[in-house]
Kinemage of the C-alpha trace (Angstrom):
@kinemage 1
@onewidth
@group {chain A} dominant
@subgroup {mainchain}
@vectorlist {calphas} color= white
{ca unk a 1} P 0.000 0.000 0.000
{ca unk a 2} L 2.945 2.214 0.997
{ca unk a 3} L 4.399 1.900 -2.566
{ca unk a 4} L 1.023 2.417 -4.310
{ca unk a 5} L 0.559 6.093 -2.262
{ca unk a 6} L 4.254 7.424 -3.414
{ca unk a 7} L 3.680 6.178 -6.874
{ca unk a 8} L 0.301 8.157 -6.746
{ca unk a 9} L 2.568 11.135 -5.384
{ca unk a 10} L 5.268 10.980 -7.510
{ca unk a 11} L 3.005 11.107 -10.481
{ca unk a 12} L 0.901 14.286 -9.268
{ca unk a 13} L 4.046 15.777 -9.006
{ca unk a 14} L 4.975 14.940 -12.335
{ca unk a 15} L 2.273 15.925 -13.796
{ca unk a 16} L 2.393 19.424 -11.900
{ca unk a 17} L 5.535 19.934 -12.956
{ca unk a 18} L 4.185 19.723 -16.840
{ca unk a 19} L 1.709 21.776 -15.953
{ca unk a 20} L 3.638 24.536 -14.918
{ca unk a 21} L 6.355 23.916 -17.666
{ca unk a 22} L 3.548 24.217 -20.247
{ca unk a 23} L 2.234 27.663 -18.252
{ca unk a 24} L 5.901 28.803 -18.546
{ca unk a 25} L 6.259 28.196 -22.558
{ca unk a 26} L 3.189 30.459 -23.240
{ca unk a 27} L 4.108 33.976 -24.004
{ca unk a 28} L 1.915 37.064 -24.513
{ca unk a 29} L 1.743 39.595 -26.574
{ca unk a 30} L -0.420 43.174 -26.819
{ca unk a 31} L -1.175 44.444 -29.656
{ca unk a 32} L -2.644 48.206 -31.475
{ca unk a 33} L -4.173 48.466 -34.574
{ca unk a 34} L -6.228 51.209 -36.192
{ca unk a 35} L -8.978 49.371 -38.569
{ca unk a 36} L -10.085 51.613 -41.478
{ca unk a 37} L -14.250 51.410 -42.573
{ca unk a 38} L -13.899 53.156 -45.947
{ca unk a 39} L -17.346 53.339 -46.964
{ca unk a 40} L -17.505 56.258 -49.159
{ca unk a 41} L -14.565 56.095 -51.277
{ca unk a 42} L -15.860 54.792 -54.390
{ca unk a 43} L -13.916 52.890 -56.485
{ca unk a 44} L -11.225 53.187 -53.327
{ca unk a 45} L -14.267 51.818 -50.952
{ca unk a 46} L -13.068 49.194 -48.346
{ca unk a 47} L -16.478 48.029 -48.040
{ca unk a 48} L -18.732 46.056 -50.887
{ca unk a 49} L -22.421 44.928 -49.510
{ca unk a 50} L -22.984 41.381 -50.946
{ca unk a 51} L -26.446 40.748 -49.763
{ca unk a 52} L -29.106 41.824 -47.778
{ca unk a 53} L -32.814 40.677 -46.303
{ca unk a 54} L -35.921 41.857 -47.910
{ca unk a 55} L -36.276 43.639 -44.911
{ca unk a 56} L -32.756 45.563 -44.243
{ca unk a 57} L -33.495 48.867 -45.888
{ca unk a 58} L -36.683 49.227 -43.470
{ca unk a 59} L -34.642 48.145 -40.477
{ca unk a 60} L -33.265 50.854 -38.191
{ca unk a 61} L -30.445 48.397 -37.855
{ca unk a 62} L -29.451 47.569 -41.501
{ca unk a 63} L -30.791 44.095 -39.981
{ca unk a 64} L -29.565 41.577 -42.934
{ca unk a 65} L -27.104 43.265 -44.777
{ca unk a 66} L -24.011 40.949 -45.463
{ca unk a 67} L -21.156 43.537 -45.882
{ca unk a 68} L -17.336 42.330 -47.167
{ca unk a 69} L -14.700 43.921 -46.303
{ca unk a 70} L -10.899 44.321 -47.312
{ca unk a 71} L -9.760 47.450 -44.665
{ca unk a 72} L -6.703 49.220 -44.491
{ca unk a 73} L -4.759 48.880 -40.673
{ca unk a 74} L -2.592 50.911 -39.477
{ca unk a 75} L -0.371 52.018 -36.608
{ca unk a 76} L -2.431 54.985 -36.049
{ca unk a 77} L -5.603 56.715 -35.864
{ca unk a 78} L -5.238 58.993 -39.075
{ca unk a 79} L -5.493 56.786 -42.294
{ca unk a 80} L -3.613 58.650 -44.662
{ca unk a 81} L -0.392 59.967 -41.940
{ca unk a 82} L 0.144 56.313 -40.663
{ca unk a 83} L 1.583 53.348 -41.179
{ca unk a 84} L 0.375 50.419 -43.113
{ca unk a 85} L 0.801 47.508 -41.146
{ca unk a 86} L -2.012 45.216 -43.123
{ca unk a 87} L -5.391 44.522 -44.178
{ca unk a 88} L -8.906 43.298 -42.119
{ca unk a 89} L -10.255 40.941 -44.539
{ca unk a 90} L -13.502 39.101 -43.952
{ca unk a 91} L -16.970 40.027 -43.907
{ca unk a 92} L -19.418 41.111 -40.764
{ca unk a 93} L -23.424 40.605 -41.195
{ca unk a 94} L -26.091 43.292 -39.365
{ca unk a 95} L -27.057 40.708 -36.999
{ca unk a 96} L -29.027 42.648 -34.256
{ca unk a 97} L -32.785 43.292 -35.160
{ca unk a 98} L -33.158 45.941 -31.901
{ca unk a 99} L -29.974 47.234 -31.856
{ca unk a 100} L -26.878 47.439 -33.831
{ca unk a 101} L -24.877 44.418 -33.460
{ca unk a 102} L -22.365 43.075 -36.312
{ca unk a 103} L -20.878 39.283 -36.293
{ca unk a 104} L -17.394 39.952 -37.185
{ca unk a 105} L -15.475 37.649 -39.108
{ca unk a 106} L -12.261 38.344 -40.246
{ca unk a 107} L -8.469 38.438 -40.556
{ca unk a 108} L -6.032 40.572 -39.740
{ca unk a 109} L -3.767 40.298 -42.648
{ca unk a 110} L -0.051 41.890 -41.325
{ca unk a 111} L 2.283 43.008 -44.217
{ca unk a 112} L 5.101 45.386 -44.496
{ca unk a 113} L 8.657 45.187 -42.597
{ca unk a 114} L 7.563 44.516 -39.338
{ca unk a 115} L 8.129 41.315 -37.503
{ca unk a 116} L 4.154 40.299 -38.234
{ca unk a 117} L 4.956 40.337 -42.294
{ca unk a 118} L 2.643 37.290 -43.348
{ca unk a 119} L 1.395 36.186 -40.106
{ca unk a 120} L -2.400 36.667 -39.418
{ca unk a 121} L -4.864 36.846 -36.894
{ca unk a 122} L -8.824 35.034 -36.874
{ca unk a 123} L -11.218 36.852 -34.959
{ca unk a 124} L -14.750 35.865 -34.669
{ca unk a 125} L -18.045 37.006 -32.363
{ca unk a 126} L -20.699 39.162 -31.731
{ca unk a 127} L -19.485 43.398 -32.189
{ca unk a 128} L -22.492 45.290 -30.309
{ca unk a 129} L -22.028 48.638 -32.023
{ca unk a 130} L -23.660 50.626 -29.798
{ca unk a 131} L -21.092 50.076 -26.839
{ca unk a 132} L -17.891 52.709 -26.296
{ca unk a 133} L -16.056 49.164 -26.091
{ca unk a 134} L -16.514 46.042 -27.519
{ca unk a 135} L -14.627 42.726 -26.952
{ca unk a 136} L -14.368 39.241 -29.531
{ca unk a 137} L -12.430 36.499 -29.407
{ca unk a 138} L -9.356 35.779 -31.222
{ca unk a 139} L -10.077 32.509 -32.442
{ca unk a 140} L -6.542 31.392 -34.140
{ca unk a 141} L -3.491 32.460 -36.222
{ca unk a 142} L -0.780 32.010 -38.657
{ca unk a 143} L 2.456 32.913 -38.577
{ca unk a 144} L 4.520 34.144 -35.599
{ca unk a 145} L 0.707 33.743 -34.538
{ca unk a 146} L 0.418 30.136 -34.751
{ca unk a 147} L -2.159 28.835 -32.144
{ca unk a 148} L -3.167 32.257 -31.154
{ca unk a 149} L -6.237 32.385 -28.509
{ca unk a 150} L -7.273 35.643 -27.105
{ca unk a 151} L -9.451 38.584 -27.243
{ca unk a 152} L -9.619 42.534 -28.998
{ca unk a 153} L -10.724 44.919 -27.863
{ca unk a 154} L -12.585 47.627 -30.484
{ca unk a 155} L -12.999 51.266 -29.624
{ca unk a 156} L -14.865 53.750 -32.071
{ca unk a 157} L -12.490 56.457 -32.763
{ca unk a 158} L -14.244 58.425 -35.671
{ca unk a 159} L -17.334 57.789 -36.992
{ca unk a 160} L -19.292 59.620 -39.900
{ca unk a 161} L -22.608 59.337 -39.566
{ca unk a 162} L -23.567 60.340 -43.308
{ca unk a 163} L -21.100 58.180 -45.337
{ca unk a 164} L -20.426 54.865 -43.076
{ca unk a 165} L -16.871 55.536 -42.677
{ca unk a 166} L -15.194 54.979 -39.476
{ca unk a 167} L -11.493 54.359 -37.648
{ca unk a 168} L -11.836 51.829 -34.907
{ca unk a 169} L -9.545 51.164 -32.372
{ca unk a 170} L -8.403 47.333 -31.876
{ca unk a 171} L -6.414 46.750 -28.794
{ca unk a 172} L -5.323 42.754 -29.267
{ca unk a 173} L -4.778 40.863 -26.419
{ca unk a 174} L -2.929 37.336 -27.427
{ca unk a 175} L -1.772 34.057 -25.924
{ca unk a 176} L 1.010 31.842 -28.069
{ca unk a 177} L 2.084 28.612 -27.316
């Protein structure tokens, strides 16, 4: 019996040892990007609606419209002073029927010289417009990214209520194996 109990130990230590090993290898990382919503740029638009409900143009909302989206990012708030650092590409659908809520689904695309050139980011969820901040889950990555898990938070910066544009804030909050 005595033999049995410090095998039972020895392996609960062992396997608190990996445990904390594994909690050591993960690293994080932080993250600030400026997403660009250019809605009114004609043929430079960011933004292409693909489809909408029969009902979207009566909805308050723009409940239904499927909206696709290849958006500058940059390293700051002003689009055309910044830094081009990549491209949001994805789509996000006017999912709230009471209040203005977008599913979000898209990449973040990193390009230029910095040490994110190729790597991307997935982030997926629920984007309830209406709040100052909003948080989704970063689903995955590629890249220096590679197993990514976190969160981002998005923060309306600008907004222009008669053409749809707007800057918005992502603060990216990541976890790497």
């Amino acid at each position: 019996m005595a033999a049995s109990s410090s095998n039972f130990v020895f392996a609960a230590a062992l396997l608190v040892l990996a445990a904390a090993t594994a909690a050591q290898a993960q690293r994080e990382t932080k993250l600030r990007v400026f997403w660009h919503d250019v809605v009114s740029g004609g043929p430079n638009s960011t933004v292409a609606q693909v489809a909408e409900a029969p009902t979207t143009n009566a909805s308050a909302t723009g409940f239904g419209a499927v909206v696709v989206i290849d958006d500058p990012l940059t390293d700051g708030p002003n689009l055309t002073a910044s830094r081009l650092v990549g491209r949001a590409q994805g789509m996000y659908v006017a999912a709230g029927k009471d209040a203005l809520s977008l599913m979000m689904a898209m990449n973040f695309v990193f390009a230029g010289d910095g040490p994110y050139n190729g790597s991307s980011l997935a982030i997926l969820g629920a984007n309830p417009a209406e709040r100052a901040v909003r948080e989704m889950p970063v689903v995955g990555g590629t890249g220096v990214f590679r197993f990514a898990r976190g969160y981002c938070q998005a923060t309306t910066r600008w907004f222009n209520a008669t053409t749809g544009d707007a800057t918005v804030e992502y603060n990216i909050h990541l976890r790497l194996d």
